[in-house]
C-alpha positions as CSV (number, residue, x, y, z in Angstrom):
1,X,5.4,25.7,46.6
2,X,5.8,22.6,44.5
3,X,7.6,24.3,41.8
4,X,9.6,26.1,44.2
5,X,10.8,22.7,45.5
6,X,11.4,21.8,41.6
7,X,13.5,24.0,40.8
8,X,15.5,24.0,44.0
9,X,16.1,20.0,42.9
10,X,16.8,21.0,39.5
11,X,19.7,23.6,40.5
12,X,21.2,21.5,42.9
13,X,20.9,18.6,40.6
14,X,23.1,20.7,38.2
15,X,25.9,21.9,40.9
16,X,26.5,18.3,41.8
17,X,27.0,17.1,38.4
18,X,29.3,20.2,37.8
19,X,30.3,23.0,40.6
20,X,31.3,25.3,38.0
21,X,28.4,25.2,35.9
22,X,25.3,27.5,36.7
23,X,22.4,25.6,35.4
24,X,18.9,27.1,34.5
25,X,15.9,24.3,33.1
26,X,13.6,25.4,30.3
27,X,10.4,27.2,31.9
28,X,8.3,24.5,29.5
29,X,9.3,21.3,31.4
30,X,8.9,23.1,34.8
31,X,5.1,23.7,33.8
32,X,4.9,20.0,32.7
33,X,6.3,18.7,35.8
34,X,4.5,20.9,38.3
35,X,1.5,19.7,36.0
36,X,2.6,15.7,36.4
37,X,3.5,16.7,40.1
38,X,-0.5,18.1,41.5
39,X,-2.0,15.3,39.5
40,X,0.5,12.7,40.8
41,X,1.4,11.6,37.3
42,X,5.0,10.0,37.7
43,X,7.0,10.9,34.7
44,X,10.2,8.1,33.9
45,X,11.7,10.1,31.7
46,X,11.6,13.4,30.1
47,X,14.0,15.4,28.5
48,X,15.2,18.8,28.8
49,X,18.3,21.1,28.2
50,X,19.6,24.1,29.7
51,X,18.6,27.5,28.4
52,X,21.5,29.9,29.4
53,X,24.8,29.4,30.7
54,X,26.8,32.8,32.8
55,X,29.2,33.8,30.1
56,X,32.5,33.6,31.6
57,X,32.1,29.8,32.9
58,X,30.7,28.9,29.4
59,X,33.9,27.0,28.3
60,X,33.6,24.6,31.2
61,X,29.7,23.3,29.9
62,X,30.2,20.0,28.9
63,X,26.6,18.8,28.8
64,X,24.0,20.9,27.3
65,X,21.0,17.8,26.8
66,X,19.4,15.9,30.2
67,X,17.5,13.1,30.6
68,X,15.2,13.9,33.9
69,X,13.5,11.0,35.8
70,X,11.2,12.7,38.1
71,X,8.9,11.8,41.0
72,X,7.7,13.5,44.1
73,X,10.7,12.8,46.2
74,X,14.0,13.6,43.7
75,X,15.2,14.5,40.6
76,X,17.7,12.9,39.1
77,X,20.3,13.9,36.0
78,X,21.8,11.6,33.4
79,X,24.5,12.6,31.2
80,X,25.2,11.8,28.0
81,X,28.5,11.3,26.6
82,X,30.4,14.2,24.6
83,X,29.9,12.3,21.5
84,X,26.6,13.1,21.0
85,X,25.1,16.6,19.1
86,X,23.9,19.6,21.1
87,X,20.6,20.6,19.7
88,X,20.1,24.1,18.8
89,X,23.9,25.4,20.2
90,X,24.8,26.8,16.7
91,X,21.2,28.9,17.0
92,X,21.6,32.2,14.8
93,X,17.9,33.1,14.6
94,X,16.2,33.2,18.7
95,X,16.9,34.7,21.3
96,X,18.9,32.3,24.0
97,X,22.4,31.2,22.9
98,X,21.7,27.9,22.8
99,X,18.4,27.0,22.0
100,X,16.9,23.6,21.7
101,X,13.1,24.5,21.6
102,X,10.9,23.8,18.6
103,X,8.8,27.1,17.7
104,X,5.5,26.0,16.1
105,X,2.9,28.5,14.6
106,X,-0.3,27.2,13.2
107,X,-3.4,28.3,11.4
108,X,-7.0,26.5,10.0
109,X,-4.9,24.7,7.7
110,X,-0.7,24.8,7.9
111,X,1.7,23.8,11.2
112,X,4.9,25.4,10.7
113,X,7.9,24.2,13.0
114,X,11.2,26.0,13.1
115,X,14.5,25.3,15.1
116,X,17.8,26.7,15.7
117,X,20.9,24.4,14.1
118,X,22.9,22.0,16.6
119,X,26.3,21.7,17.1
120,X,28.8,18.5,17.7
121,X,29.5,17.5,21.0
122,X,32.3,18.0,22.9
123,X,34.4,16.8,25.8
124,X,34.7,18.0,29.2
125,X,36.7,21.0,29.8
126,X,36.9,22.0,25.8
127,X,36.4,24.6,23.4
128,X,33.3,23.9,21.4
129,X,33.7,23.2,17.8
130,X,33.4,27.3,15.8
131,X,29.9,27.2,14.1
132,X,31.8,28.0,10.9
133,X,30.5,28.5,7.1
134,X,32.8,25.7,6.3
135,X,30.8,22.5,4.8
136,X,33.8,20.3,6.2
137,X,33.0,16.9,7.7
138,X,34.7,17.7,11.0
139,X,31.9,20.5,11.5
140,X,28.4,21.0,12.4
141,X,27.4,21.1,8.9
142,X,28.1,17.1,9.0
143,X,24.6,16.5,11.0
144,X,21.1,16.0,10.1
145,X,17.5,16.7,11.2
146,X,14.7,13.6,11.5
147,X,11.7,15.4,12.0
148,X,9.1,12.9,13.9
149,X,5.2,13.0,14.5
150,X,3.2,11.1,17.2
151,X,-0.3,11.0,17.1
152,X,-2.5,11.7,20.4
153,X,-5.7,9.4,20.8
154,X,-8.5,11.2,18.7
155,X,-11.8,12.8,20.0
156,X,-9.7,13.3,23.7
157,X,-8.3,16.7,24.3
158,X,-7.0,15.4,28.2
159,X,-4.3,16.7,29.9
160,X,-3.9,12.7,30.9
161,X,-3.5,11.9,27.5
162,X,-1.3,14.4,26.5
163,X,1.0,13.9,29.5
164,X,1.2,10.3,28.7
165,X,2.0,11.1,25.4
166,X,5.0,13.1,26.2
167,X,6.2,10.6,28.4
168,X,6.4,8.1,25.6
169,X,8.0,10.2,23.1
170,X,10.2,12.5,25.4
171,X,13.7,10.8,24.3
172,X,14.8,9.9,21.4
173,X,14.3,6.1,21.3
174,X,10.8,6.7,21.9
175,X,10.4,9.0,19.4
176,X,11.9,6.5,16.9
177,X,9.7,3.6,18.3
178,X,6.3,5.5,18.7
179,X,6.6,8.2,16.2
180,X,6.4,8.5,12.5
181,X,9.1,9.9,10.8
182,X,8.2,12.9,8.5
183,X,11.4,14.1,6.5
184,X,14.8,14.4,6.9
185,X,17.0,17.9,6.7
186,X,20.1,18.6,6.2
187,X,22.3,21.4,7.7
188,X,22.3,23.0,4.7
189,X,18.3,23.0,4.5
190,X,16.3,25.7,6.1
191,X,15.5,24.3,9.8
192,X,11.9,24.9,8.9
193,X,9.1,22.4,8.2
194,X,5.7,22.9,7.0
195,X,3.0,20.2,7.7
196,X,-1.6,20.0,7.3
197,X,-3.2,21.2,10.2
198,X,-5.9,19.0,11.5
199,X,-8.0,21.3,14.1
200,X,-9.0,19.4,17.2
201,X,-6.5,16.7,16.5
202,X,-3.5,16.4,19.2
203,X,-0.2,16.0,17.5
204,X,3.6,16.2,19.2
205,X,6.5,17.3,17.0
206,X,10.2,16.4,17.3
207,X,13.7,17.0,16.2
208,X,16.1,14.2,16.1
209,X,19.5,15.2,15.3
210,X,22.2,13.0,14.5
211,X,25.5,12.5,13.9
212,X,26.2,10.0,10.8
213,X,29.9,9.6,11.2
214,X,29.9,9.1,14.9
215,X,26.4,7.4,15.3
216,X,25.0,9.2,17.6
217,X,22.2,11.6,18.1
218,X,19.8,13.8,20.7
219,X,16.3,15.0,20.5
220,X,14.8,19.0,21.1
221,X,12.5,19.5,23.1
222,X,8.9,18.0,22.0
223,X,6.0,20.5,21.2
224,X,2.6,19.9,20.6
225,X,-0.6,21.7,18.9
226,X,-4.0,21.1,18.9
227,X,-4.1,23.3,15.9
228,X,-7.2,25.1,17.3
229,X,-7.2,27.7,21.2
230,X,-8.7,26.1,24.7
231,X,-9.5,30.3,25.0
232,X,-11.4,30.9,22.5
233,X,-15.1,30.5,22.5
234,X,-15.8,30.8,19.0
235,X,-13.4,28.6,17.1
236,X,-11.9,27.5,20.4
237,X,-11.5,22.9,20.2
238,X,-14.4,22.4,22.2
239,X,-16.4,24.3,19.7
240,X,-15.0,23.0,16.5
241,X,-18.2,22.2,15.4
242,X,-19.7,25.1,13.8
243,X,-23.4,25.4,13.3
244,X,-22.8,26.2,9.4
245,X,-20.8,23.1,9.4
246,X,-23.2,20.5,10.8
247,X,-25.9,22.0,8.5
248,X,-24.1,22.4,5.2
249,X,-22.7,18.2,5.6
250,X,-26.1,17.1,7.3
251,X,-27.9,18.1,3.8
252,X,-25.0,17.1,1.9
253,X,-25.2,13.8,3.7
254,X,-28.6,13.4,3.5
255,X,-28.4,14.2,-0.5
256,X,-25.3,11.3,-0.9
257,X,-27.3,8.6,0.9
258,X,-30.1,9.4,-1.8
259,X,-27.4,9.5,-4.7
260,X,-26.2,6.0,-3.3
261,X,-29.2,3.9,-3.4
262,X,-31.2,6.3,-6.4
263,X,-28.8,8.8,-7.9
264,X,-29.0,6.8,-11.7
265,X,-32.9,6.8,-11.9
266,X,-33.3,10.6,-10.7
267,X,-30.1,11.3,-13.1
268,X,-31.2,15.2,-12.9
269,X,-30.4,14.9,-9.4
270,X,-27.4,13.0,-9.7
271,X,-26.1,15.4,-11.9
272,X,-26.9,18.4,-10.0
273,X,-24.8,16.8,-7.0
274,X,-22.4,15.9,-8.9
275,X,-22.0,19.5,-10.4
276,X,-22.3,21.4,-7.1
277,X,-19.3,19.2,-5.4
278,X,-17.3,19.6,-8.1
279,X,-17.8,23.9,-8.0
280,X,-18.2,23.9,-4.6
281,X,-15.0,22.2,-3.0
282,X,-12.4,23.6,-6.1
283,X,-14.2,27.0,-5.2
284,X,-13.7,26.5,-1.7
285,X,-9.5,25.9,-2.1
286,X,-9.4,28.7,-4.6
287,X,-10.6,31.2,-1.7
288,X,-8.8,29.8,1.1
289,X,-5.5,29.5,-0.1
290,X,-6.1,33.0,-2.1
291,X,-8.4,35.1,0.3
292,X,-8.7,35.6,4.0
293,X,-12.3,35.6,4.5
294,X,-14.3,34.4,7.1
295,X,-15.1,30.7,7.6
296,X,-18.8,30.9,7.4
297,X,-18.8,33.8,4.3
298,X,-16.3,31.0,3.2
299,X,-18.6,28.5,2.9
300,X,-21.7,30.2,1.9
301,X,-20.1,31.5,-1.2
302,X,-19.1,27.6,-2.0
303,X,-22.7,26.7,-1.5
304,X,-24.2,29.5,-3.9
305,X,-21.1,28.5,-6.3
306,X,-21.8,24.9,-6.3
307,X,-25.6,25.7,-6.8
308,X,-24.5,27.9,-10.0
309,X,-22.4,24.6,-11.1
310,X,-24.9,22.2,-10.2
311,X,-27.6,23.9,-12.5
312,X,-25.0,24.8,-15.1
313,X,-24.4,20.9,-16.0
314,X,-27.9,19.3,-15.7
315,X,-28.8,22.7,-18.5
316,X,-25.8,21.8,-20.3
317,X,-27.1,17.8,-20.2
318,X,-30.9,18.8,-21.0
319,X,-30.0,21.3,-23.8
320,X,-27.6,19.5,-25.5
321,X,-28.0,16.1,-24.9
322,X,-24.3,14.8,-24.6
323,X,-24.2,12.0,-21.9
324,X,-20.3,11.4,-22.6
325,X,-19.4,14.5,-21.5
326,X,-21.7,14.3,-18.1
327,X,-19.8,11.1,-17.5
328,X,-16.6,12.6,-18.0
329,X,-17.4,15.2,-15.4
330,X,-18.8,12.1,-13.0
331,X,-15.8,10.3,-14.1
332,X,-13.5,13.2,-12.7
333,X,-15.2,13.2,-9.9
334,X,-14.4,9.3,-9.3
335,X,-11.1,9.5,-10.2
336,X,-10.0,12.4,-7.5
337,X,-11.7,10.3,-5.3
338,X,-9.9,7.1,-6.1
339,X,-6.4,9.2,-6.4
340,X,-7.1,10.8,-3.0
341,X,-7.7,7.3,-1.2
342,X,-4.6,5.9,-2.8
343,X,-2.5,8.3,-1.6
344,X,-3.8,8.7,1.6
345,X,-2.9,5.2,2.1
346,X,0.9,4.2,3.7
347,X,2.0,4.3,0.0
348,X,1.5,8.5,-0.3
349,X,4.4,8.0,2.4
350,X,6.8,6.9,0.4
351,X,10.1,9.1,0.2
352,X,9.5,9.5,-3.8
353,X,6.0,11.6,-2.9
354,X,7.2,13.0,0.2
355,X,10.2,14.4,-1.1
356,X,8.9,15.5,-5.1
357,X,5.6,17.6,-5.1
358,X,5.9,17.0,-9.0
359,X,6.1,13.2,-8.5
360,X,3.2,13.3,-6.5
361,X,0.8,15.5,-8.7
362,X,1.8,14.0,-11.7
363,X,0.5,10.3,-9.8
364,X,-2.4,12.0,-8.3
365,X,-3.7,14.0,-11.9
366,X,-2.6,10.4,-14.1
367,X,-4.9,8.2,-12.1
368,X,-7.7,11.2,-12.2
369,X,-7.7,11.0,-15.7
370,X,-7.4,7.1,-16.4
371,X,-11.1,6.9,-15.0
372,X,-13.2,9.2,-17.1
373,X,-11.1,6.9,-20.1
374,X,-12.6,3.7,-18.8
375,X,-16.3,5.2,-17.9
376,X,-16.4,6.1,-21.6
377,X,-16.2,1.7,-22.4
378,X,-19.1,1.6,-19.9
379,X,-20.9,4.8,-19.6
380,X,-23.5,3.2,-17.5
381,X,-21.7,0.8,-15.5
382,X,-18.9,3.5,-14.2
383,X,-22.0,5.8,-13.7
384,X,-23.2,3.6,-10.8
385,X,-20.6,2.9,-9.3
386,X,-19.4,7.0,-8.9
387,X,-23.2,7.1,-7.3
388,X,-22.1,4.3,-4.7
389,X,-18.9,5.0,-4.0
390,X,-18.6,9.2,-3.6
391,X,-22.7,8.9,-2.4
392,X,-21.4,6.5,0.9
393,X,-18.5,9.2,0.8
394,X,-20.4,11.7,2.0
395,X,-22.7,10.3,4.0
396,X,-19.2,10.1,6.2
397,X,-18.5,13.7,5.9
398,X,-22.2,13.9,6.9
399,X,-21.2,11.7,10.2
400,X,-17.7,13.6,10.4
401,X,-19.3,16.5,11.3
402,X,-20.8,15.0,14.7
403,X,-17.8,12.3,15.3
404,X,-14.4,13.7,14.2
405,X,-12.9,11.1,12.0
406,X,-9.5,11.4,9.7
407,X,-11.3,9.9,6.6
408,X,-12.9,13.5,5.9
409,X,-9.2,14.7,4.7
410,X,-8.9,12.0,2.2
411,X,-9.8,14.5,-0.4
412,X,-7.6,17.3,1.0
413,X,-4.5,15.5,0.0
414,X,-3.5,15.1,3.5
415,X,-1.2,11.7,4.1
416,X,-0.1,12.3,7.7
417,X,-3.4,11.9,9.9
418,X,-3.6,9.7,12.2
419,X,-6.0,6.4,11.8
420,X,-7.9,4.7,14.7
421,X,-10.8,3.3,16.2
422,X,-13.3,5.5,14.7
423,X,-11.8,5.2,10.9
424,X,-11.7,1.9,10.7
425,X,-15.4,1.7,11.6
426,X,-16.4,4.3,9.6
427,X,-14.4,2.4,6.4
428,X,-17.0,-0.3,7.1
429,X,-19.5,2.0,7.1
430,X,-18.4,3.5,3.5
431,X,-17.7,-0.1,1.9
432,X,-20.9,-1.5,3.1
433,X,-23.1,1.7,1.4
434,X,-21.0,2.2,-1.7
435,X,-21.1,-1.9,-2.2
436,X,-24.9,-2.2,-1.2
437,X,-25.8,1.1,-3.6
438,X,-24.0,-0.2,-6.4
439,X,-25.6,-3.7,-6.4
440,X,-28.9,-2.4,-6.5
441,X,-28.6,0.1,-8.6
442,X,-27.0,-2.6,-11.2
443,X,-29.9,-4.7,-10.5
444,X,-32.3,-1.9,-10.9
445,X,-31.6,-0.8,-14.3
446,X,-30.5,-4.1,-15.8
447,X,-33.8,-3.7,-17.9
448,X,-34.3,-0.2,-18.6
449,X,-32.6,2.0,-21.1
450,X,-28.8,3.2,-20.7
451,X,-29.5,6.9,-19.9
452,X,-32.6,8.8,-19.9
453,X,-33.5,10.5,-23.2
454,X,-32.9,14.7,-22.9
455,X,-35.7,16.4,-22.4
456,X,-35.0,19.3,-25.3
457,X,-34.1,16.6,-27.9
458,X,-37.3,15.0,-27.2
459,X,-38.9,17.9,-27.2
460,X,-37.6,18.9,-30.9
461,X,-38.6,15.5,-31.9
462,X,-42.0,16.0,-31.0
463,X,-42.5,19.4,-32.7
464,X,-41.2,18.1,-36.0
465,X,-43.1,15.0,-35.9
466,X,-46.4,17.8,-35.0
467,X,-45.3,19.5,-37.8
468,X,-45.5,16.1,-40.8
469,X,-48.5,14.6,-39.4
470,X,-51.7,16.8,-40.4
471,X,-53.7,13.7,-39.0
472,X,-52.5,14.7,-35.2
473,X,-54.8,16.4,-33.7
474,X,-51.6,18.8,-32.3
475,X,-51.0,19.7,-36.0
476,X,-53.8,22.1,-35.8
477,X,-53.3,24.0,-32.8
478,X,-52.0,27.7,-33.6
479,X,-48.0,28.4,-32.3
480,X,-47.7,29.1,-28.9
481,X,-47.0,32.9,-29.6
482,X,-50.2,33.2,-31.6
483,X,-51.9,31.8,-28.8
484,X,-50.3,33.9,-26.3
485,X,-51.6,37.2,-28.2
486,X,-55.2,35.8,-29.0
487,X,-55.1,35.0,-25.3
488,X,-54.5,38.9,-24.5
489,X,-57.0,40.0,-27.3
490,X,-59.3,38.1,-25.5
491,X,-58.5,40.0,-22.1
492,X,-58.7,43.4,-23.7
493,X,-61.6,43.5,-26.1
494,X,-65.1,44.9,-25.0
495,X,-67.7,41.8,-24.2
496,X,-69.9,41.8,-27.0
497,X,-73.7,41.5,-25.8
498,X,-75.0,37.7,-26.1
499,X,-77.9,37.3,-29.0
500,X,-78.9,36.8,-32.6
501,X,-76.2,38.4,-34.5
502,X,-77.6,36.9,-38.3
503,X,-80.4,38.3,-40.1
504,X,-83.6,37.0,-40.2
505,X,-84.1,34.6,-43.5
506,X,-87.3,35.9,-45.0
């Protein structure tokens, strides 16, 4: 009944502000205002645009773009001039003729939006301008795309806070106010932009488009993604927290709180962490971006990996001996770390990364590599501080997996999350561990020697020092092959009855 009553005050709305001109709304703001209407949400402004216009009166549309103020009693139309752009009227790939949705498609870890091209205004009464293949200034090709981002709260997946979200960002000077402004396309650019998905986390998505020489610009319609389904009841958002999940970053939180405070004295351990994060999470982008298997085959194939890697460099430390290249590998690990927090700050949003994918690998890989250089001044020194630092690291992916929180993508070279309540707290958390680890860790070892020795090369050493010294009792023991086989003799040979075996002395 209340929609009814909608759209009866949308349709007349549209004969008064033209006789002519049949007017249909966009089913997607009906939805949201029947929605605002049975919760008694008052909506100031929202913006929509008319889908389809009847053929033969479609030279007298003047206005394709509305700005709706809706509340329980009337509806009310404003009109822009005929200067500004008409998103999507020059739309070549969708179904309606002029088309100003956003179509967004998502997975576990891309959003991809797409939109139809927008055409210049025009004045009441005239032709519209031809959407020609001419690159002329006096045609469509003249505009540009601002593609904008806005943030919902985090942890809240509420119709309330979603609804109030739209209201802010609805028209176009909220959008530029409250959102954050991604990229910027030209017509000439494919009207398609790919952005990280963050499962669980609300996000709205707008198209700006504006006219440079006249100044003027309109907004699509908005559209949102949770990046994850309300119907599903397996990876559905209220059950983003998979079992295999909490486990797999409870241990591995568990194991960095330990690495914080003790990873230098146990530096088997340390390296055996070390090793399996390194395998595991390069092993785990391998497969995802290369494979489609399932999450949790996924990640127990990164655990037996990492395991395999883990072993692989405390053998390859306790055969050979060589701490340099151990801290090399530690000193990777520090420096993706370090890179990965740099650019996740505001400055991995500046137009030089955002816009050059070689700019920003070749900053991200250059800082990586500067850190192993300076661990090799001070082996032990950079050591430590790897154990604080990536140690209080993840006991926050250990907490992440409980309480969402946008520090977790730090290390999936993600720059547009958003960064609230939670974070901040959470950054405490991880300053206060990684500085308290560090500091007595330093304090700890300030007598005792660098590195441990390895445990072959000490073992080597021992054997030749068995082998000079006839006075060490060791000297005389038979190999450990020869004692092996006397050992089996032993097991084998008939028991030889106990007695007097030497003849009597006459």
């Amino acid at each position: 009944m209340q929609k009814a009553v909608i759209v009866h005050h949308v349709q007349t709305a549209c004969k008064n502000a033209h006789s002519s001109v049949k007017c249909y709304l966009q089913m997607q703001l009906l939805i949201i205002v029947q929605s605002c209407v049975s919760r008694k949400v008052s909506v100031k402004k929202t913006t929509a645009y008319s889908n389809s216009l009847h053929e033969s009166q479609r030279k007298l549309a003047t206005v394709h773009s509305f700005a709706i103020i809706v509340n329980l009693s009337s509806l009310t139309i404003i009109l822009p001039g005929n200067m500004h752009p008409v998103p999507g009227a020059c739309n070549v790939n969708f179904d309606l003729d002029i088309d100003p949705n956003i179509y967004i498609h998502y997975n576990l870890y891309e959003t991809t939006i797409r939109f139809a091209l927008a055409n210049l205004g025009y004045g009441r009464g005239e032709l519209p301008p031809a959407c020609s293949a001419s690159s002329a200034q006096d045609s469509h090709w003249r505009l540009e795309y601002d593609v904008f981002q806005f943030f919902l709260p985090e942890n809240d997946l509420s119709e309330r806070s979603l609804f109030r979200a739209l209201q802010a960002v609805a028209d176009t000077e909220g959008m530029v106010s409250n959102g954050n402004k991604l990229q910027t396309l030209s017509s000439a650019d494919q009207t398609v932009a790919v952005f990280s998905s963050i499962p669980g986390q609300g996000v709205i998505y707008s198209v700006i488009v504006r006219d440079p020489l006249l100044n003027t610009s309109a907004s699509y319609v908005p559209v949102h993604t949770y990046a994850c389904s309300f119907s599903s009841s397996l990876d559905g958002c209220y059950t983003l927290g998979k079992i295999s999940t909490k486990v797999f970053f409870t241990i591995s939180g568990l194991a960095g709180l330990f690495i914080c405070f003790l990873g230098h004295r146990f530096f088997k351990c340390e390296l055996f962490c070390m090793g399996f994060s390194f395998s595991a999470f390069f092993f785990f982008v391998l497969i995802s971006r290369t494979t489609d298997l399932d999450y949790d085959l996924r990640l127990a194939l990164c655990a037996l990996i990492g395991v395999m890697g883990g072993v692989a460099l405390v053998m390859g430390w306790w055969r050979f001996g060589s701490v340099m290249a151990c801290v090399i590998v530690v000193g990777l690990m520090m420096g993706f770390l370090i890179a990965s927090t740099v650019l996740f700050t505001p400055l991995g949003d500046l137009d030089i990364f955002r816009h050059s994918d070689a700019v920003f690998w070749v900053t991200f890989c250059s800082i990586m590599i500067t850190v192993p250089l300076v661990f090799i001044r001070w082996p032990r020194e950079g050591n430590i501080t790897t154990c604080g630092v990536v140690g209080a690291y993840a006991v926050v992916l250990g907490v992440n997996a409980y309480i969402y929180t946008s520090l977790s993508y730090i290390t999936s070279a993600f720059t547009d999350v958003p960064f609230q309540g939670i974070d901040y707290i959470l950054l405490t958390v991880w300053v206060v561990l990684g500085v308290s680890g560090i500091i007595l860790q330093l304090l700890r070892e300030r007598e005792r020697p660098f590195f441990p020795p390895s445990p072959y090369l000490m073992w080597l050493q021992e054997r030749e020092r068995r082998k000079t010294n006839v006075l060490d009792p060791s000297h005389h023991f038979p190999p450990l092959p020869n004692r092996f086989l006397s050992r089996l003799r032993q097991l084998t040979r008939r028991s030889e009855p106990a007695g007097e075996h030497t003849p009597l002395l006459l």
